[in-house]
N, CA, C and O of each residue as an XYZ file, in Angstrom:
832
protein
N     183.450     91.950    122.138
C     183.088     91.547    120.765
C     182.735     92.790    119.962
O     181.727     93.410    120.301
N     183.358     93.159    119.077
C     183.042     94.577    118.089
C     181.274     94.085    117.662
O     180.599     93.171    118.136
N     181.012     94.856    116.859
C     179.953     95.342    115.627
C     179.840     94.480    114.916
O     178.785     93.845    114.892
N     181.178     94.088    113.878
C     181.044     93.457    112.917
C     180.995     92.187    113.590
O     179.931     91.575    113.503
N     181.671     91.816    114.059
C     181.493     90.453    114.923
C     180.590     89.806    115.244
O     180.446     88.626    114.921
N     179.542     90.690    116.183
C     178.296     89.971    116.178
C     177.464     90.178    115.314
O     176.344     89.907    115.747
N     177.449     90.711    113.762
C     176.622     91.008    112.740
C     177.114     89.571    112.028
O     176.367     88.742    111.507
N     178.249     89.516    112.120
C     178.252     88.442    111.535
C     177.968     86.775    112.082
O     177.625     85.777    111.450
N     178.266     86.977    113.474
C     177.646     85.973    113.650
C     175.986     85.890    113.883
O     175.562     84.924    114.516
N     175.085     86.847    113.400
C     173.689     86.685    113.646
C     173.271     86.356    112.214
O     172.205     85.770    112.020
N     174.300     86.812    110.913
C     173.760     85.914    109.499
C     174.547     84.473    109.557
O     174.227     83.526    108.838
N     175.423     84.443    110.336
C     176.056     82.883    110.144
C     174.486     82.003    110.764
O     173.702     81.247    110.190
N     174.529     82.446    111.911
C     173.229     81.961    112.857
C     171.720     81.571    112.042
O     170.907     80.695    112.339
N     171.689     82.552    110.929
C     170.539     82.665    110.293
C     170.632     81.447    108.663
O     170.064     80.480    108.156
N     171.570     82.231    108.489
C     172.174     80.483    107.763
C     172.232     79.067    107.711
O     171.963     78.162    106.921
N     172.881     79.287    109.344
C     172.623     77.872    109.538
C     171.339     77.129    110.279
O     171.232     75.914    110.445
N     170.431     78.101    110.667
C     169.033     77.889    111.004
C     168.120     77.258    109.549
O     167.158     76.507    109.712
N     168.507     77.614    108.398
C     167.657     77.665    106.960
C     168.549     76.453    106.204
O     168.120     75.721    105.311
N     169.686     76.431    106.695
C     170.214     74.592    105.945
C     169.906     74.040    107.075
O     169.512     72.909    106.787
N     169.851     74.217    108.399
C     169.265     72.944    109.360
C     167.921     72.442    108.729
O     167.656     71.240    108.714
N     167.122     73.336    108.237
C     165.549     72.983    108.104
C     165.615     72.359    106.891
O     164.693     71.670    106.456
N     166.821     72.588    106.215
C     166.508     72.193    104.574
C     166.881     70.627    104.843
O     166.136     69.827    104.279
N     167.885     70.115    105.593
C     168.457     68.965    105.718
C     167.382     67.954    106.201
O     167.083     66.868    105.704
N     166.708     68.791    107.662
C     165.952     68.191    108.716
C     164.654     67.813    107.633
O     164.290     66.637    107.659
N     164.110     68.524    106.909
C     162.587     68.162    105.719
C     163.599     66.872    104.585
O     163.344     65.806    105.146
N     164.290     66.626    103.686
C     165.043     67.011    102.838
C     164.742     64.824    103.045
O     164.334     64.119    102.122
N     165.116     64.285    104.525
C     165.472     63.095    104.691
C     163.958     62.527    104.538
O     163.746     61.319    104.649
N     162.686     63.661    104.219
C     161.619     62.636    104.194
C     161.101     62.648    102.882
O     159.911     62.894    102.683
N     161.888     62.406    101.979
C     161.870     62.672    100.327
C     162.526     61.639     99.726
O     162.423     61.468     98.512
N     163.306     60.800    100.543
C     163.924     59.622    100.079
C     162.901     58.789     98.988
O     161.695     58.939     99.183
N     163.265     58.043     98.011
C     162.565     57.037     97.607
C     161.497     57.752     96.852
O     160.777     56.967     96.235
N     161.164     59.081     96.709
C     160.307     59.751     95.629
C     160.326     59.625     94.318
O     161.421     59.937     93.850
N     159.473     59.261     93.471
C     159.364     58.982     92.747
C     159.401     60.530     91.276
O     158.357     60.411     90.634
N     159.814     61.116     91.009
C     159.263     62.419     89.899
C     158.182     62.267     88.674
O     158.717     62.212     87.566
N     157.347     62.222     88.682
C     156.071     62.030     87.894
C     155.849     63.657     86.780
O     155.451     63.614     85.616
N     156.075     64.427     87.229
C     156.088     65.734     86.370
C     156.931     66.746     86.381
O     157.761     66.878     87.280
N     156.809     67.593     85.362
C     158.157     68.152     85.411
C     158.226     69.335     86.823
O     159.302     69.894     87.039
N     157.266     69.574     87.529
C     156.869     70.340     88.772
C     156.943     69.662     90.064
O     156.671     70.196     91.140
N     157.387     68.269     89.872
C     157.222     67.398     91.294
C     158.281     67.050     91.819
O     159.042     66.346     91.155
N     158.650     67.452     93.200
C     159.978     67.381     93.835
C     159.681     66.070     94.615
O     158.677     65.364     94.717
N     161.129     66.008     95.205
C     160.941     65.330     96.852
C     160.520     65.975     97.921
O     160.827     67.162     98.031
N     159.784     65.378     98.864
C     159.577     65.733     99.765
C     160.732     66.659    101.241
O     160.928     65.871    102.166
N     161.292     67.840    101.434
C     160.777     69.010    100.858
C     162.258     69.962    100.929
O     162.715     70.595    101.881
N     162.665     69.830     99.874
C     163.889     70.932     99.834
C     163.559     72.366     99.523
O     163.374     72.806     98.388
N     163.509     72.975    100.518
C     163.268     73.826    100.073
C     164.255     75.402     99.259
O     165.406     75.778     99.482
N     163.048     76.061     98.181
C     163.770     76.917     97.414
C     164.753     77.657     98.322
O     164.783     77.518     99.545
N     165.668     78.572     97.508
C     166.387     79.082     97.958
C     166.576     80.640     96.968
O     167.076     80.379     95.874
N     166.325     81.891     97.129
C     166.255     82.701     96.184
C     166.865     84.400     96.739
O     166.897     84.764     97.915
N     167.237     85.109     95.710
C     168.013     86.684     96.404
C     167.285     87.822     95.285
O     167.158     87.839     94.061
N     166.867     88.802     96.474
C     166.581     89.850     95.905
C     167.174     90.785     96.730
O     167.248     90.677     97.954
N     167.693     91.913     95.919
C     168.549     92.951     96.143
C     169.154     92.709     97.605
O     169.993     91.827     97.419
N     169.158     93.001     98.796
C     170.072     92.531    100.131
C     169.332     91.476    100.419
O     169.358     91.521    101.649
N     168.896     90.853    100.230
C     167.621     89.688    100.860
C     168.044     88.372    100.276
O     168.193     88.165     99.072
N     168.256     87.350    101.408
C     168.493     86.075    101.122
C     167.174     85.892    101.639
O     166.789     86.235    102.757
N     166.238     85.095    100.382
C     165.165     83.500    100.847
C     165.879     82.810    100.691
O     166.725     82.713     99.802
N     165.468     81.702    102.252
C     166.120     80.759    102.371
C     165.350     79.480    102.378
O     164.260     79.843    102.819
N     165.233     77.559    102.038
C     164.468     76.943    102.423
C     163.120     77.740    102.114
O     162.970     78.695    102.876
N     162.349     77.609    101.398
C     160.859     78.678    101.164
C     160.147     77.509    100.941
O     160.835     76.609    100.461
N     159.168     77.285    101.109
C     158.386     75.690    101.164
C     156.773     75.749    102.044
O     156.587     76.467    103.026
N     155.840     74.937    101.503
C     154.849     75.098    101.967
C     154.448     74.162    103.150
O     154.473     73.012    102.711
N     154.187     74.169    104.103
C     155.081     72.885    105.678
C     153.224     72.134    105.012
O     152.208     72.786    104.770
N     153.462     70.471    104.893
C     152.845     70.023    104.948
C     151.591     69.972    106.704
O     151.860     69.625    107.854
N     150.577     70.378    106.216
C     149.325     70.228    107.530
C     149.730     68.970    108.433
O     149.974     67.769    108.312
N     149.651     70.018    109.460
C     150.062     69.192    110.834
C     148.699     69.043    111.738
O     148.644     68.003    112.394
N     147.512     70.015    111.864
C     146.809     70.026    112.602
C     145.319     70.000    111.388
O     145.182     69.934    110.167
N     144.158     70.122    112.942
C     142.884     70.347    112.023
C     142.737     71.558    111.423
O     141.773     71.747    110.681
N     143.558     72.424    111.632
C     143.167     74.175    111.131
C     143.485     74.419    110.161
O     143.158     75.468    109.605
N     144.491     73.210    109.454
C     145.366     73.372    108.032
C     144.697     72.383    106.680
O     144.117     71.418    107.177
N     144.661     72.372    105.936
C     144.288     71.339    104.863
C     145.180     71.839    103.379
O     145.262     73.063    103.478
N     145.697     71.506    102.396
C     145.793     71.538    101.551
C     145.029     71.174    100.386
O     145.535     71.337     99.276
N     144.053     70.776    100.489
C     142.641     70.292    100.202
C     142.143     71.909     99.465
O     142.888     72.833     99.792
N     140.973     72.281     98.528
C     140.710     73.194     98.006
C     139.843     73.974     99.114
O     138.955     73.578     99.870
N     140.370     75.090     98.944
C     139.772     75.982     99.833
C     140.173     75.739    101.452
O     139.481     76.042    102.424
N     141.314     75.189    101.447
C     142.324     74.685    102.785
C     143.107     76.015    103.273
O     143.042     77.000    102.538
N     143.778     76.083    104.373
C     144.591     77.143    104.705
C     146.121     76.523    104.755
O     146.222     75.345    105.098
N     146.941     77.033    104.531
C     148.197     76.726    104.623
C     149.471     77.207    105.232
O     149.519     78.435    105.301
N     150.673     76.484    105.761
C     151.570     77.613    106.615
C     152.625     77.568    105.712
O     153.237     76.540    105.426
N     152.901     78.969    105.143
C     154.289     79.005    104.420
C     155.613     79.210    105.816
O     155.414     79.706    106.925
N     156.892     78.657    105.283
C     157.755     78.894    105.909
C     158.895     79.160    105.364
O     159.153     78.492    104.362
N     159.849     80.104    105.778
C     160.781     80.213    104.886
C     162.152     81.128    106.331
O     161.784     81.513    107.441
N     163.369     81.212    105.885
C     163.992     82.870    106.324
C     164.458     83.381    105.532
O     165.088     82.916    104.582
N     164.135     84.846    105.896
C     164.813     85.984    105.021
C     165.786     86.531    105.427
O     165.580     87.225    106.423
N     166.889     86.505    105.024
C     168.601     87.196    105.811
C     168.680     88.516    104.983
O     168.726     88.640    103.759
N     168.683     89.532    106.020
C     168.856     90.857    105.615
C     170.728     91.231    105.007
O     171.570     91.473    105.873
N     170.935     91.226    104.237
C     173.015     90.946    104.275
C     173.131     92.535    104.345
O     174.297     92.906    104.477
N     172.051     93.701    104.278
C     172.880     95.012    104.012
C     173.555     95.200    105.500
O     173.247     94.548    106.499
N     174.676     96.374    105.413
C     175.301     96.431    106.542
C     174.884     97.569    107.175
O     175.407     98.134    108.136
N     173.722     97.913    106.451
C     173.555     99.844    107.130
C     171.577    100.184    106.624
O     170.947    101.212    106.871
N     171.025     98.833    105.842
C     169.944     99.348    105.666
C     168.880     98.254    106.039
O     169.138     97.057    105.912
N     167.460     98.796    106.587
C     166.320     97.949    106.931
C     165.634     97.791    105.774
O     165.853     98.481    104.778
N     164.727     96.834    105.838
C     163.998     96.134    104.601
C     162.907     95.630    105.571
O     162.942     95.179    106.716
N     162.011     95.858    104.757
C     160.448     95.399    105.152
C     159.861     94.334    104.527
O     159.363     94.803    103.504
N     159.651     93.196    104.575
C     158.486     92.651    104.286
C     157.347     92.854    103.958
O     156.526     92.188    104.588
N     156.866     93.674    103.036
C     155.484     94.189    102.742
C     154.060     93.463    102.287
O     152.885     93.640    102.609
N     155.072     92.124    100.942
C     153.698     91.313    100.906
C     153.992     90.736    100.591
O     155.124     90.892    100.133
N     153.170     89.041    100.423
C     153.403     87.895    100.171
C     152.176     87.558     99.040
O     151.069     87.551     99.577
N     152.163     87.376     98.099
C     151.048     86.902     97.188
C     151.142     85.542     96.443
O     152.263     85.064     96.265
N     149.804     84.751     95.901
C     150.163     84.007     94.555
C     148.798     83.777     94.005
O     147.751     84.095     94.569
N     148.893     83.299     93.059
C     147.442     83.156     92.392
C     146.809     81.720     92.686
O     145.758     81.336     92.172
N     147.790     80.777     93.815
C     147.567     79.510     94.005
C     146.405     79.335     95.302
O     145.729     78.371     95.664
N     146.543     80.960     95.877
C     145.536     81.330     97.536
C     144.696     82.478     97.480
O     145.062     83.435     96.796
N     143.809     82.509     97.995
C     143.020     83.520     98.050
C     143.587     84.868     98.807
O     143.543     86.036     98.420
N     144.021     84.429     99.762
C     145.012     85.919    100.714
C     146.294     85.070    101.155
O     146.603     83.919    100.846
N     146.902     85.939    101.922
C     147.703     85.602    102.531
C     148.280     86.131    103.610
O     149.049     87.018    103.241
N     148.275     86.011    104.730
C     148.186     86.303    105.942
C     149.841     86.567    106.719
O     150.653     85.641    106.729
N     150.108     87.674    107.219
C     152.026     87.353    107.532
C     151.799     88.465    109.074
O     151.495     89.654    109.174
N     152.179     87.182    110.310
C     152.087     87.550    111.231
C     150.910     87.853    112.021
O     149.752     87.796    111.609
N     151.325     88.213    113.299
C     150.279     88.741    114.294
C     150.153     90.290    114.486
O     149.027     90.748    114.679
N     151.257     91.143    114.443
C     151.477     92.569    114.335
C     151.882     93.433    113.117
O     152.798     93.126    112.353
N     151.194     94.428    113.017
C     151.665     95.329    112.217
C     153.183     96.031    112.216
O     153.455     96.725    113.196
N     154.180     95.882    111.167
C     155.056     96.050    111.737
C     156.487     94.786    112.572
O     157.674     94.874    112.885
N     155.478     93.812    112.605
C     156.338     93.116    112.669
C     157.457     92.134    111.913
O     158.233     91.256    112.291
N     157.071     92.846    110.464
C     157.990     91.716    109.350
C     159.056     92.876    108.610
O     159.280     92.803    107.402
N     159.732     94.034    109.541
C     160.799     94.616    109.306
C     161.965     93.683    110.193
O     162.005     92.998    111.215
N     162.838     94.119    109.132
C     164.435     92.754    109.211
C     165.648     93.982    108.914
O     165.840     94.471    107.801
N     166.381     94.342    110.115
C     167.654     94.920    110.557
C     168.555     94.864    109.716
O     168.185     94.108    108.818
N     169.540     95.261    109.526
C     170.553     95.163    109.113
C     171.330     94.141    109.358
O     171.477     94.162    110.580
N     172.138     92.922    108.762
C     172.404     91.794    109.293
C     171.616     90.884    110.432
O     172.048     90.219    111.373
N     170.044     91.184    109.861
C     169.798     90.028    110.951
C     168.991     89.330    109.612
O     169.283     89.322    108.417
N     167.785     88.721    110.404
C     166.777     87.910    110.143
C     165.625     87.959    110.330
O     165.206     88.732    111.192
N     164.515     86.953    109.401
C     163.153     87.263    109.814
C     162.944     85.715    109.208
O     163.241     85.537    108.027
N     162.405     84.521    110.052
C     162.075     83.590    110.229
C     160.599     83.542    110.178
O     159.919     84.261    110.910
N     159.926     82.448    109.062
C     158.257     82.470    109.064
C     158.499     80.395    109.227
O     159.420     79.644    108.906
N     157.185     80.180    109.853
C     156.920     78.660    109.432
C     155.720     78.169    111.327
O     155.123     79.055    111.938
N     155.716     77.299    111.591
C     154.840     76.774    112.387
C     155.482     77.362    113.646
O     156.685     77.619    113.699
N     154.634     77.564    114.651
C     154.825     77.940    115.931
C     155.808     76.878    116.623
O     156.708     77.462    117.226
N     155.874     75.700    116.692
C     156.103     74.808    117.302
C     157.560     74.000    116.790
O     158.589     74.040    117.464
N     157.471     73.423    115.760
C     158.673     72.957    115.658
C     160.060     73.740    115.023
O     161.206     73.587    115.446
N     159.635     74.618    113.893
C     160.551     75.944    113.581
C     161.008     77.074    115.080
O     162.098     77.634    115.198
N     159.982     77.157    115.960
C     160.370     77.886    116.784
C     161.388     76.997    117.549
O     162.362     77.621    117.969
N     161.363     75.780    117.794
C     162.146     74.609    118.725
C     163.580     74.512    117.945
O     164.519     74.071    118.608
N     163.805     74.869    116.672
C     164.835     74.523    116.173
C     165.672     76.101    116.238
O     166.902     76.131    116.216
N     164.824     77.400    116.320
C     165.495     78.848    116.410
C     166.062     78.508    117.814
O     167.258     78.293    118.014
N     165.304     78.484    118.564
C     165.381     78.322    120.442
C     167.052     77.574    119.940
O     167.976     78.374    120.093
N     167.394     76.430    119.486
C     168.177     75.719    119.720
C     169.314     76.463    119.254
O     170.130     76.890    120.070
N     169.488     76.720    117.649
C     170.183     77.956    117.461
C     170.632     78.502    117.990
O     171.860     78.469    118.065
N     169.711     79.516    118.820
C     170.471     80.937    119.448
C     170.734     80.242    120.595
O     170.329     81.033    121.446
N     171.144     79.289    121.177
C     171.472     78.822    122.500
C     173.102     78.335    122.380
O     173.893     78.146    123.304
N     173.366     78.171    120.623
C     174.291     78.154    120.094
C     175.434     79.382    120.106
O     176.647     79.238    120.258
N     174.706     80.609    119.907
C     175.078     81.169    120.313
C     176.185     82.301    121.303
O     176.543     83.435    120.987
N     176.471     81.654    122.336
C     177.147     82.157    123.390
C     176.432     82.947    123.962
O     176.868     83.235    125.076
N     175.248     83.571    123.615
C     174.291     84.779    124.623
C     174.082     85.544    123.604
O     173.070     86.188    123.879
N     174.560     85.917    122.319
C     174.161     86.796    121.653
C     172.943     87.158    121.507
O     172.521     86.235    120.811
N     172.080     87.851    121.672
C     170.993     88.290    121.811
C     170.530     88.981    120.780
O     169.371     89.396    120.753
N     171.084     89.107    120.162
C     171.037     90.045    118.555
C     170.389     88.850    117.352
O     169.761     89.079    116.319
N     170.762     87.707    117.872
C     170.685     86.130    116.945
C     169.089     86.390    116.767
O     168.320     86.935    117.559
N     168.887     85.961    115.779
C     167.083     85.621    115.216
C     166.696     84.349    116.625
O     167.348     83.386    117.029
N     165.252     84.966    117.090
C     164.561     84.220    118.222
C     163.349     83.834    117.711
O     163.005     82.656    117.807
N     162.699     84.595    117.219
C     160.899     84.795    117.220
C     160.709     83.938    115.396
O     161.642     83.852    114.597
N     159.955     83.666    115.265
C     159.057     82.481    113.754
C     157.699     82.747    113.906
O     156.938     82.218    114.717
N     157.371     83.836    112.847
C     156.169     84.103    112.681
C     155.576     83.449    111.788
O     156.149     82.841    110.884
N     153.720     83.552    112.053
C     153.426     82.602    111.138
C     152.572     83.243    109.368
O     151.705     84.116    109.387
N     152.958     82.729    108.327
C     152.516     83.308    107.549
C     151.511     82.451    106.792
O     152.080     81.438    106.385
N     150.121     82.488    106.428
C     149.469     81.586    106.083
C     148.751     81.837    105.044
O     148.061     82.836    104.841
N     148.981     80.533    104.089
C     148.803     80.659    102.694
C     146.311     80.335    102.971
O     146.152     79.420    103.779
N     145.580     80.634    102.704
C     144.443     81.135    103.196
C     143.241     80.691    101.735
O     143.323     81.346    100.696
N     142.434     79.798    101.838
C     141.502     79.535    100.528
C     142.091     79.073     99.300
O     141.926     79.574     98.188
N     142.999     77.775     99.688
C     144.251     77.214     98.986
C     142.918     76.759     97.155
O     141.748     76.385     97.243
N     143.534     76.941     96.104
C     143.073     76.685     95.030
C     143.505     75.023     94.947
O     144.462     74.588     95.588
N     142.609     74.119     94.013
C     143.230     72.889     93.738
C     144.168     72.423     92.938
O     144.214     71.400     92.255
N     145.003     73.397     93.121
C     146.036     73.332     92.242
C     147.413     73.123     93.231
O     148.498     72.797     92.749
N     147.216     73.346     94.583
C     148.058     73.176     95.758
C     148.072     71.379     95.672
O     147.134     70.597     95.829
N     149.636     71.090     95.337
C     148.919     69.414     95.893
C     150.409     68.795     96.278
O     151.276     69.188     95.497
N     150.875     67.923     97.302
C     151.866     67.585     98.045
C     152.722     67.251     96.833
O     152.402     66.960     95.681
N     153.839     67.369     97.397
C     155.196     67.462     95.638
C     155.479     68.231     94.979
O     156.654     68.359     94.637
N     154.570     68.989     94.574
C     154.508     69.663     93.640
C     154.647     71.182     94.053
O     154.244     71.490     95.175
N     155.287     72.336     93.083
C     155.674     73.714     93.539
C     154.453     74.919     92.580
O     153.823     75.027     91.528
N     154.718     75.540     93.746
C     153.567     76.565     93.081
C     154.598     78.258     93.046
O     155.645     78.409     93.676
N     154.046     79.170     92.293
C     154.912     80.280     92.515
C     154.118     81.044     93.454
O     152.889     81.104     93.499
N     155.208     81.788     94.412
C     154.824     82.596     95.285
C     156.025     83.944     95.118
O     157.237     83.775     94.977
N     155.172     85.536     95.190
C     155.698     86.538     95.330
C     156.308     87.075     96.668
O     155.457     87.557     97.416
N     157.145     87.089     96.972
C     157.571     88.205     97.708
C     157.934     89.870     96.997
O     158.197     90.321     95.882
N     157.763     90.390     98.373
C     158.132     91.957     98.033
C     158.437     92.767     99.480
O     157.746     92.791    100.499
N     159.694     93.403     99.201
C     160.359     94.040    100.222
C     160.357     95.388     99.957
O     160.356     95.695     98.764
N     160.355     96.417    100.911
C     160.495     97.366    100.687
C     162.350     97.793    100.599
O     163.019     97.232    101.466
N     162.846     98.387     99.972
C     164.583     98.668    100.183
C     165.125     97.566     99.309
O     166.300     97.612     98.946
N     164.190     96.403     98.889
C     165.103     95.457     98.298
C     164.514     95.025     96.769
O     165.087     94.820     95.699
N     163.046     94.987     97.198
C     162.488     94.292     95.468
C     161.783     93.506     95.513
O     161.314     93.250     96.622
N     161.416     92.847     94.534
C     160.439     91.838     94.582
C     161.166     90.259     93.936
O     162.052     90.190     93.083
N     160.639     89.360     94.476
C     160.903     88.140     93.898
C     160.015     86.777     93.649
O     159.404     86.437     94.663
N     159.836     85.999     92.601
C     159.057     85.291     92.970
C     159.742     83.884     92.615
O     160.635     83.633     91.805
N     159.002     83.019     93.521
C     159.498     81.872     93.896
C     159.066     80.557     94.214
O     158.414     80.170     95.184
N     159.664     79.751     92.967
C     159.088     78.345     92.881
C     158.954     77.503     93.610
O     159.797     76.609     93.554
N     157.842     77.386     94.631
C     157.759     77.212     96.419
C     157.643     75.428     96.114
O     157.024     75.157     95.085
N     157.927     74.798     96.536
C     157.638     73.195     96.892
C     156.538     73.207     97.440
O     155.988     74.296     97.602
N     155.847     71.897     97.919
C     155.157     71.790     98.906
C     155.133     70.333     99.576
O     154.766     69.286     99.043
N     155.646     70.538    100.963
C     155.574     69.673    101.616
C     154.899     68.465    101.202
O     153.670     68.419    101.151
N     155.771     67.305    100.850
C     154.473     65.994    100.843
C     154.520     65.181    101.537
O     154.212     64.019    101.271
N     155.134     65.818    103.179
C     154.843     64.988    104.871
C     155.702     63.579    104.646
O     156.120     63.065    103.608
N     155.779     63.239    105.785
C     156.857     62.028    105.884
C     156.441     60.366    105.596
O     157.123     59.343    105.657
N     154.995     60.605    105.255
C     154.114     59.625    104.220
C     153.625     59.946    102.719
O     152.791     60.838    102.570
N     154.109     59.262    101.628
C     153.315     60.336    100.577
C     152.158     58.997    100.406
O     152.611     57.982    100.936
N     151.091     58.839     99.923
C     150.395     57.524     99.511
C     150.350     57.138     97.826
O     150.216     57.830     96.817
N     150.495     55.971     98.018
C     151.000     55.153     97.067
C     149.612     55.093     96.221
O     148.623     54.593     96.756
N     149.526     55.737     94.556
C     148.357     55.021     93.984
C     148.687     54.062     93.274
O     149.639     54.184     92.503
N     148.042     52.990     93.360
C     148.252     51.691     92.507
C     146.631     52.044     91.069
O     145.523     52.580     91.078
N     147.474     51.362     90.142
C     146.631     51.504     89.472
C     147.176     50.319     88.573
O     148.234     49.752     88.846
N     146.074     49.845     87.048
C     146.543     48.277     86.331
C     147.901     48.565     85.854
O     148.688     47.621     85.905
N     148.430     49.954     85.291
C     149.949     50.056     85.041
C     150.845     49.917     86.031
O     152.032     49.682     85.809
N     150.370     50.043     87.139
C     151.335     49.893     88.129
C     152.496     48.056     88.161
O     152.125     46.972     87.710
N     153.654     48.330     88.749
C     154.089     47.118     88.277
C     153.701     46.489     89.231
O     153.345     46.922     90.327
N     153.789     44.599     88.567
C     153.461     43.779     90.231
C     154.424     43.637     90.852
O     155.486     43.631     90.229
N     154.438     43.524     91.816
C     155.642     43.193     93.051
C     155.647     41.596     93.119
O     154.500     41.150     93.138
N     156.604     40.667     93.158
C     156.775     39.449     93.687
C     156.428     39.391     95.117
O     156.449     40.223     96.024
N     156.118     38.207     95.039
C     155.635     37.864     96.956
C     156.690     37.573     97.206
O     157.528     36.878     96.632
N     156.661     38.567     98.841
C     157.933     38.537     99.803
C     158.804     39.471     98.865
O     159.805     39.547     99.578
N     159.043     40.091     97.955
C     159.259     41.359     97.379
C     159.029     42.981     98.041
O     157.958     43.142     98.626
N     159.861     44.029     97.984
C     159.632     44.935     98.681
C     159.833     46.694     97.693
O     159.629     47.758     98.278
């Protein structure tokens, strides 16, 4: 297998890792209602390019555990991938900001959010994003070059302005590539709850 060959199949790989996730969130948005001009379905996520850098799917993963809340002053897990397309230059990940969190947190190592030349750099929950890379690169044939690892990046002292549906802007910034910012969704989980209120319409009995 040449060079180009497996460069290209580690952005095909990375590609189709970031429409799997967009599809796999995408089916629990059915039946959403749009209430403002900021409120999506539940959760397609953005999609955005700065200088060699594909964001892919960028979205805020609705709280799965007790450590997460979207609630004010909650912590949050952003998830997204970034596809490096240059054919000869590295790009860094340097920072993630917004005015919607107090910090924002990217990874466990220093150093670890530089992205190769035709590869990838995968962020979102330990557990089910990592289960869907695993599956990916098994796709593969052995390539070993394919994106493996999903670090976690966490949105940290969430403001009340974070609220399920609805998109907030978030910065990226790369070193080699630029900065971008990006109209993030946020997860509103595979239940959203229903407020009834006297405008609300009545339903007929045995009506659905």
């Amino acid at each position: 297998m040449t060079a180009l060959d497996k460069s290209t199949r580690r952005v095909a790989t990375a590609v189709a890792l970031a429409a799997g996730g967009a599809l796999a969130l995408s089916g629990c948005g059915a039946g959403q209602i749009s209430q403002t001009a900021t409120q999506v379905a539940a959760v397609n996520g953005t999609p955005a390019d700065v200088g060699s850098v594909e964001l892919r799917n960028v979205h805020i993963v609705h709280p799965t555990g007790d450590q997460y809340s979207l609630e004010a002053g909650g912590n949050a897990v952003l998830a997204f991938t970034a596809i490096n397309e240059s054919e000869s230059d590295t790009v860094t990940l340097t920072d993630i900001s917004t005015d919607f969190a107090g910090s924002v947190t990217i990874g466990d190592e220093a150093g670890g959010t530089t992205i190769a030349p035709q590869s990838a750099l995968s962020a979102g929950t330990s557990t089910e994003d990592a289960t869907e890379t695993g599956e990916a690169e098994s796709q593969t044939e052995g390539d070993t070059d394919a994106p493996s690892d999903v670090i976690l990046v966490t949105l940290e002292d969430l403001n009340e302005g974070v609220r399920p549906g609805l998109t907030v802007p978030i910065t990226f910034s790369f070193e080699n590539a630029g900065e971008v910012t990006v109209e993030t969704p946020i997860d509103a989980g595979p239940v959203m709850d229903r407020h009834v209120s006297e405008k609300s319409p009545v339903e007929a009995e045995g009506g659905h």
